[in-house]
Every structure is written in C-alpha cells, then in structure tokens.
N, C-alpha and C positions, 0 to 999 in steps of 0.2 A: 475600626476607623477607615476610613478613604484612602491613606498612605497613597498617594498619588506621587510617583517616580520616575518620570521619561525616561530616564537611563537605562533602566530597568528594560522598558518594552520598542527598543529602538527599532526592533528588528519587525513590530507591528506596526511601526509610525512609520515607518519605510515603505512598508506594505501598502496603506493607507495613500503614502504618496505616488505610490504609482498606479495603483489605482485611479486615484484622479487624473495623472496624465495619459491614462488609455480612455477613460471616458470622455475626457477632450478630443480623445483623436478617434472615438469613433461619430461622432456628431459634427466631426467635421469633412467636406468631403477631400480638402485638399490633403489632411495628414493622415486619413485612413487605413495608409497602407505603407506607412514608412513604420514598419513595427521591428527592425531589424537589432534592433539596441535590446528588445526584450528579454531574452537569453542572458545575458551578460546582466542587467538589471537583476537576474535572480541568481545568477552568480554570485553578485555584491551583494546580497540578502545575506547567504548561505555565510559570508564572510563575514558579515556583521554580524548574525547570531551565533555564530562559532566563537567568537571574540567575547561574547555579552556574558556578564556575571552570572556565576552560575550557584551562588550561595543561594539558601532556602529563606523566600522572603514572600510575604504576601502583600496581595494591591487588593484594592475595592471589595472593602468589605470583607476581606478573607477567602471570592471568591476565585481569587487569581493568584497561582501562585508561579513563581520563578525557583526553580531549581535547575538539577543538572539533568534531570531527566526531559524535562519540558525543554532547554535550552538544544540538549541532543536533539530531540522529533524537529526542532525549527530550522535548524543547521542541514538535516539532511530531506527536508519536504524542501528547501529552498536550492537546494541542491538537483533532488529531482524534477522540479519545476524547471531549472534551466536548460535541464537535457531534455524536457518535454515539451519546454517553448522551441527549444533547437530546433527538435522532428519537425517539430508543425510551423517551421518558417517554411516551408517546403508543401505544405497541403495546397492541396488544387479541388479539392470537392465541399468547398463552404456554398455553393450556390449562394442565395442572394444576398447572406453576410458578408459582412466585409471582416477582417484581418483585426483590424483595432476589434471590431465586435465580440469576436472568438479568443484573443488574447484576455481581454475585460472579464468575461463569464470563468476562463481557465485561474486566472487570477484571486476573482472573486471568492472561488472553490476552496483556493488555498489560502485564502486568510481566514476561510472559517476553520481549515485543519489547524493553522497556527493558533487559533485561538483557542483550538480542544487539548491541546498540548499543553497549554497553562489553565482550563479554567478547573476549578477545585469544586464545583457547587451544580449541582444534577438540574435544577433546571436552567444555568447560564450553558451548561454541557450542551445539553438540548437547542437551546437556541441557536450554539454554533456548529451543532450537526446540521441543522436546516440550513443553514446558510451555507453549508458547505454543500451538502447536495443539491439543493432547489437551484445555483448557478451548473453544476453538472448534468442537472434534468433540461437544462436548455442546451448544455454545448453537444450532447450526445443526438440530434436530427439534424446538426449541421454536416449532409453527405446530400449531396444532391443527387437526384435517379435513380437513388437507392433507398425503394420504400422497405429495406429491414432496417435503417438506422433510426426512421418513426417507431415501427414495432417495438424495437427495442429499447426507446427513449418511454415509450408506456407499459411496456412492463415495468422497467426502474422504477418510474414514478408511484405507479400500482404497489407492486412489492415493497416500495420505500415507505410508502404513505401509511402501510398497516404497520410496518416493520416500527413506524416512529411512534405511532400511536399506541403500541402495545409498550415501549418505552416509558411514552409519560402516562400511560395505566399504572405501570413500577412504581413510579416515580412516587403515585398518590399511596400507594400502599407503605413506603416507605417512610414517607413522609407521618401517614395517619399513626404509625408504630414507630418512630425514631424521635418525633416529633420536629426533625432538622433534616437539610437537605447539602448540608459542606461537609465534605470529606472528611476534613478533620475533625469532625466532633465523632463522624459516622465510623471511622476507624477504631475505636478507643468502645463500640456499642458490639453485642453478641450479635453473629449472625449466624447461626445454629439454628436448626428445624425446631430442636426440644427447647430451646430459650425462644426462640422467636420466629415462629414458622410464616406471621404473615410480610416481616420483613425483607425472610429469605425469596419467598416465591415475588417480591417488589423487586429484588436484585435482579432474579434470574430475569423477569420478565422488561428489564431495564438494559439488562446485557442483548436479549435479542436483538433490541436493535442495532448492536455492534457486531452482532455475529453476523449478521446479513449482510453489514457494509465488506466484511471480511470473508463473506461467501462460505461460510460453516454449514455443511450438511444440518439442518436438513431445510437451510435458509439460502441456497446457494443456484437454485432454479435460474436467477437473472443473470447470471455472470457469462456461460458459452451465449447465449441470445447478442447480448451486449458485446461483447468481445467482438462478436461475428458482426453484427451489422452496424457499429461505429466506426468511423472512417480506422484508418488507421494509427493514425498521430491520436485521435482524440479516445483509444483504446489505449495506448498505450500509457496515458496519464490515468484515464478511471481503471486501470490495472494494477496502479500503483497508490499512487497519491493517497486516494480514501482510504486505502489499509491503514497508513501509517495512524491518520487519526484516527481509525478505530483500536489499533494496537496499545497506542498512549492511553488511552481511556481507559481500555480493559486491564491494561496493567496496576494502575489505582485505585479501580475496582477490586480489581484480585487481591490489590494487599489489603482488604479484609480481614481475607483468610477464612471464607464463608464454610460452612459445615461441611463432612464428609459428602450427603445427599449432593449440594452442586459439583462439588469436582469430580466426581464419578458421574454422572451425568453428563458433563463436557467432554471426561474423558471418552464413555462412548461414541460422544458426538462425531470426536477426534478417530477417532478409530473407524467409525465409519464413513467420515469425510474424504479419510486418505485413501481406503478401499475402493470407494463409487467411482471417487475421483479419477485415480488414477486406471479403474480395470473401461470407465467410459471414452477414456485418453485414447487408449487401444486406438480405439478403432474410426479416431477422426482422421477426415483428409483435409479439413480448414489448416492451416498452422494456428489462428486466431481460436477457433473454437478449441484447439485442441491446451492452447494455452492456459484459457479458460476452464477446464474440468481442471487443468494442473492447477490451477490456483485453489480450487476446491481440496486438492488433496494438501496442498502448503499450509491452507490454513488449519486444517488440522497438526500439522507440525506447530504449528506457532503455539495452537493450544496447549500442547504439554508443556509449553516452557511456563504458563498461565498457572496452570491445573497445577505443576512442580510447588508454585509458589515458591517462598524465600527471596533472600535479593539474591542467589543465585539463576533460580526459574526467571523471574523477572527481568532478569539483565539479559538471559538466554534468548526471550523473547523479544526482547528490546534489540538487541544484535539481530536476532532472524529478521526482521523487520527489515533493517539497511539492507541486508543481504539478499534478501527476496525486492529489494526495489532496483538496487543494482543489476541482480541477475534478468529482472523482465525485462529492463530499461533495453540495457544491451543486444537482447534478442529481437525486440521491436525497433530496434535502432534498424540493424539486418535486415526486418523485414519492410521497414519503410525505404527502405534503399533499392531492396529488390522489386517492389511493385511500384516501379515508375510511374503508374498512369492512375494510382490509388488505389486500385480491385486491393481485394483479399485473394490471399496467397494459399498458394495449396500445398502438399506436401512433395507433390510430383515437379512443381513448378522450380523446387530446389536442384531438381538435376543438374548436374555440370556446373554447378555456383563454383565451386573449385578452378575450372576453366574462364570461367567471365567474370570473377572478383575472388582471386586468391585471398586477400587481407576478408572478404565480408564472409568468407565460408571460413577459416579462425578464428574470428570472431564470432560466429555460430555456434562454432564447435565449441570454444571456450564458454560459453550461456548453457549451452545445452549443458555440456558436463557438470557443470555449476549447479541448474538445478536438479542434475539426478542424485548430487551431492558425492560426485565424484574427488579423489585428492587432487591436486594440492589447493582449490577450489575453492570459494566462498563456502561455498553449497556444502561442502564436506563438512566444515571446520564449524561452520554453524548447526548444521544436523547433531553434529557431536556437542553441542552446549546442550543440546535440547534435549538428547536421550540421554545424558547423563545427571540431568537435573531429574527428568522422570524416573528416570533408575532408582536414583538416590531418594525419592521421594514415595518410591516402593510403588510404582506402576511400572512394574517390569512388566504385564502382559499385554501394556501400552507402548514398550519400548519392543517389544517382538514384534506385532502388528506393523509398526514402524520402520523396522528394518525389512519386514517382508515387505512393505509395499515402493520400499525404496530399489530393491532389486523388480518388481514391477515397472518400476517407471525406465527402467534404462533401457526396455524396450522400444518406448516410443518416443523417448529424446536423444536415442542414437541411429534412431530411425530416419531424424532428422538430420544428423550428421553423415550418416550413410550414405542418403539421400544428392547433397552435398558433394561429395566425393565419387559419384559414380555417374561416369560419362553418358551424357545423353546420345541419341542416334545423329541425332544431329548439332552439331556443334554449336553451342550457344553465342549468342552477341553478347562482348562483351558488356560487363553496368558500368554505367558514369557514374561516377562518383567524388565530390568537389575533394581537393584537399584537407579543408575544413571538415567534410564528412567523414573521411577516412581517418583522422586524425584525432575526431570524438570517437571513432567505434574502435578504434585502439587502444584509447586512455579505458573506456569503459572497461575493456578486457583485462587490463592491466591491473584494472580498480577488483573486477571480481579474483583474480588468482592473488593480488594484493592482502585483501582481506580475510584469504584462505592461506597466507604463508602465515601474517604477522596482525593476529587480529588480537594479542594482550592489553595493548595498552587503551585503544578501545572499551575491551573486553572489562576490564578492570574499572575503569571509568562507568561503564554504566551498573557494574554490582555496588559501587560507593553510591549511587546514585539512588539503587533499587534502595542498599540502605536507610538511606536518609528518608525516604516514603516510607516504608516501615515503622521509623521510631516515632 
C-alpha cells in the first residue's frame, strides 16, 4: 500500500523546500547572490534528520523504507553538505554562473543521495542515482579558464554513463531470474552461483555502478582527473558526498549475503585498489590528484567492511563512511584556504604553512594523520572496525595487504605534514583567514580525533541498525 507519512520524510520535504527557494533565486537577478543562509539551511537538515524516527517502516509501495540505517546516511550527507556549502560560499571561479545556480545543481545532487538512503527497490535506486549525478555532471565545468574542469566533467559523464547502464543491464538479469526488484522480497532469495548464477552475475553487474561512484579499482580512472580539474570547493563535495550514497546502497546489497565467487572477487578488487592507489599517491605533486588515488585506496578499505558482511562488517562500513567524509572534508577545508585565488595546490606550495597559519597547518596534520589511520584518529579507530570484521570473517590475506598498504600511505600523507612544517627560503605571507573559517577547521579537527577517541556509541548504533537490515 501507499502508507503515505510526512513525518516520516521531513528531512526530504525540507530538502524539497529549499530547493525551490534556490531556484527562485537563481532566476532572479536581484536575489542571485544572497546565498549566505545555505550552510546553516543544511545544518538544520542534519538536525532534523538526526531527530527523525528511526524504527523500520516502509512508504510507497515498499519501495521506501525509514530505518536507522537510512536516517544515519541523511544525518551526516546533510552534515557534509553544510561544510561543502561553507567552502563554496567563498568560490570565485563559477564564471558565468551565478551562486544561487551552483548552490541549486549542489543541492539537487544531494537530495538524490537522500533518496538512495531510503529507496529499497533497484529501479527507484536507479532513478535517484541519476539524479544525483546528472546535477554533479553540471556543477563539475563550473571553473572558468580552466579547460581541465570540461575534461573532467566528460570523462564523469562518459564513465558514469556506461557505469549506469551496465547497472540497469543487472537490473534486467535480476529481475528476469528473481522475478521482483524490492529488497525485501530479494533478501530472503539464493544468491549463490550454483543456485542462481544468472542472478548473481545481475548483482555484480548492478554493484558496478556503485563501485565507480566509490572509485574501486578497476572503475576508478575518473576520480585524480576530476579531483584535479574541478574547482576546488566543488572537489571537495564530489570527493565526498557520492560515496556516501554509493556506501548506503552497497551496504543493502551486501546483506544479501551473495556467494563465495562475489566476495572474493571484491575482495581482490580491494586489494588491488588499496595497492595502485596508494603506490600511484607516491609520486603526485597535485595535493588534489594526490587525494584522488587516496580515495582509490579508501575505497578498497570500505570494501572489506562489505565483503566481512554481518551487521558487524556492515556497521564497519557504515562508520568508515562518516569517517572518510569527515577526514576529506577537513583537509579540503585546509586547502581551500590555502589557495586564495582558486588554483590547485601543490605539495611544495605547503612550505611554511606552519609560519603563515599555525591553526591551518594542525589542522592538516590532524587530516593527514586521520587518513593514514594513525591513533588517537578517526582513521585509526575506523581502519580497526574494518580489519577486524575481515579478520573475523577469515580474509586475513585481505587484512595483511591492508596493513601493508597503510604503512605505504604514511609516506605520502606525512609528506604533507612535513611539508607543512618546514621552513621555506623565503618567508611566507601570512593566510587570511575569517574567524568563522578558522573556527569550522577546528571543529572539523575536533570532530575527526572526536571520533577516534569515542566512536562506541555511534559504533553501536549502526550494528543495531546493520541488524535490523539483516532480519
């Protein structure tokens, strides 16, 4: 039945509403550019879906459903959206858009992520991945003079475009052999090779397009391209944001519990995403591109919390999630501060940061540490959900790999902090920086060592969660 409940979806009817008040103010020329409230608008998101019921209930049709799992992804994509509307009150290279325009397409993005959070049925799924991407395929060439943010806005698209259609190819395989396309009927059906081989190869080829949005070897080509040539504010929301929705999908997927054949499969994936990832890190001088291979290597972490399975893996995953949005968030904060004039930043460019913003070079250091998954650290405390869910899940030669490539990466994320720290020839000017900016890139720091001292109750909160998807 329709079960139709506003209470229920406050936090999309919200969503909805401001949507329409940015589409008013980009079509008008007087209000254009009074977009200052945005930030704080996704603040009050974050707070109303943090507050919203979080019992297991379904809307339209059974395709929608409200739990605690879907309620967590809204809570903290509404979260990250305000420290992503923050950065980007501060951009200066939209050329001929205007502010309301770039606000509307950023927004738009993430009400299709809020809506993969909740929807339970493969082809509504579908529908609000495109709508999540096809408004990020416009905001990614808003850089003006800078023809890599075109390039890079047609790879996305290219890469997205096959990436979705091998998707709803899944889709029809699944469908032809399930004969249903809602979660809940799909959970409770074999997905095993030898019971149903042409279901499983539906999955996998339905998963791809999540693994893409998630930059999983060997789907991960668009990610340094894009990283590099979108501005910098608008890098550091497609850096984040889309993970989250592809994270919550894959994780409903996953409790399948699909045959041995898929998770060894991933698992390789994994194994080889964190290797490429991190041995191509090396050797960038972008900070952005370099970010970008790191994200290649991250997503193969997320994957074993997948691959672990149980509501343990799953809640694993679900944490690395926050953790991994938190940690970019913070370091693109840093870097939008350091490059006053919008360029991309390089590694050398960091010298003396220590000198000309004491507070932006701790808060560097604090990001970087975070993601090599150093203690007392988000990064730490979250690496540790993940390899002990694969442990216990008996891919310990995925939990090796893992730790090998985590002492890899401290090479070239404290190369940044080094960097940082070590006095240039010439003495730097120091960076402006508002008190409102310095004031978000402390809380951020706060937030990542935060969730690396006292991350149980969280913790705890999304394994009841994983539960409940499970039974």
């Amino acid at each position: 039945m329709l079960n139709f409940n506003p209470l229920l979806i406050i936090p999309e009817l919200y969503m909805v509403a401001l949507l329409a008040i940015l589409f008013v103010q980009s079509i008008s020329n007087r209000l254009k550019d009074f977009v200052g409230w945005v930030p704080l608008a996704a603040l009050l998101g974050a707070v109303l879906a943090g507050f919203s019921p979080t019992s297991s209930e379904y809307m339209f049709y059974e395709s929608y459903r409200i739990d605690g799992l879907s309620q967590f992804f809204k809570t903290i994509i509404f979260l990250g959206l305000a420290i992503c509307a923050g950065n980007a009150l501060r951009v200066t290279t939209l050329g001929k858009a205007n502010r309301a325009d770039y606000f509307f397409f950023m927004y738009m993005s993430t009400f299709g992520l809020l809506l993969l959070s909740s929807t339970v049925e493969l082809f509504t799924i579908y529908i609000s991945l495109e709508l999540a991407s096809f408004s990020l395929y416009i905001l990614l060439p808003f850089r003006k003079n800078d023809p890599r943010a075109v390039e890079a806005a047609i790879k996305y698209v290219l890469f997205g475009a096959v990436a979705t259609a091998i998707g709803l190819y899944g889709i029809s395989y699944i469908m032809a052999v399930q004969h249903t396309t809602y979660i809940n009927e799909l959970i409770t059906m074999q997905w095993t090779f030898s019971e149903q081989p042409l279901a499983l190869i539906g999955l996998v080829l339905f998963l791809m397009a999540f693994l893409y949005k998630l930059a999983l070897f060997p789907f991960h080509f668009w990610a340094p391209d894009v990283y590099q040539g979108a501005s910098n504010e608008t890098a550091a929301f497609a850096a984040t944001l889309p993970k989250l929705g592809a994270i919550v999908v894959m994780v409903r997927l996953m409790a399948f519990a699909p045959g041995v054949e898929v998770t060894t499969i991933l698992a390789i994936f994994a194994a080889l995403s964190m290797t490429i990832g991190n041995l191509v890190a090396l050797v960038q001088k972008d900070v952005k591109r370099l970010l970008g291979y790191s994200s290649v290597a991250h997503a193969g972490f997320i994957i074993m919390g997948l691959v672990a399975g149980g509501a343990y893996g799953l809640a694993a995953a679900s944490y690395y999630a926050l953790v991994y949005m938190v940690m970019n968030l913070t370091i693109f904060w840093v870097i939008t501060r350091i490059s006053q004039d919008g360029r991309n930043v390089y590694i050398a460019d960091l010298k003396g940061l220590h000198s000309s913003s004491p507070l932006l070079a701790f808060v560097l250091a604090v990001a970087a540490f975070a993601l090599v998954g150093l203690p007392p650290t988000a990064g730490f405390i979250g690496k540790l959900f993940l390899l002990n869910s694969a442990w216990e899940a008996g891919f310990q030669w995925l939990v090796v790999v893992a730790v090998i490539n985590t002492a890899l990466a401290i090479f070239y994320y404290l190369n940044l902090v080094r960097h940082a720290y070590t006095l240039d020839e010439i003495t730097p000017s120091k960076i402006r920086i508002t008190p409102a900016g310095a004031s978000i890139a402390l809380i951020l720091a706060l937030g990542v060592l935060y969730l690396g001292i006292l991350p149980q109750n969280i913790f705890d909160f999304l394994v009841h969660a994983s539960t409940v998807i499970l039974s």
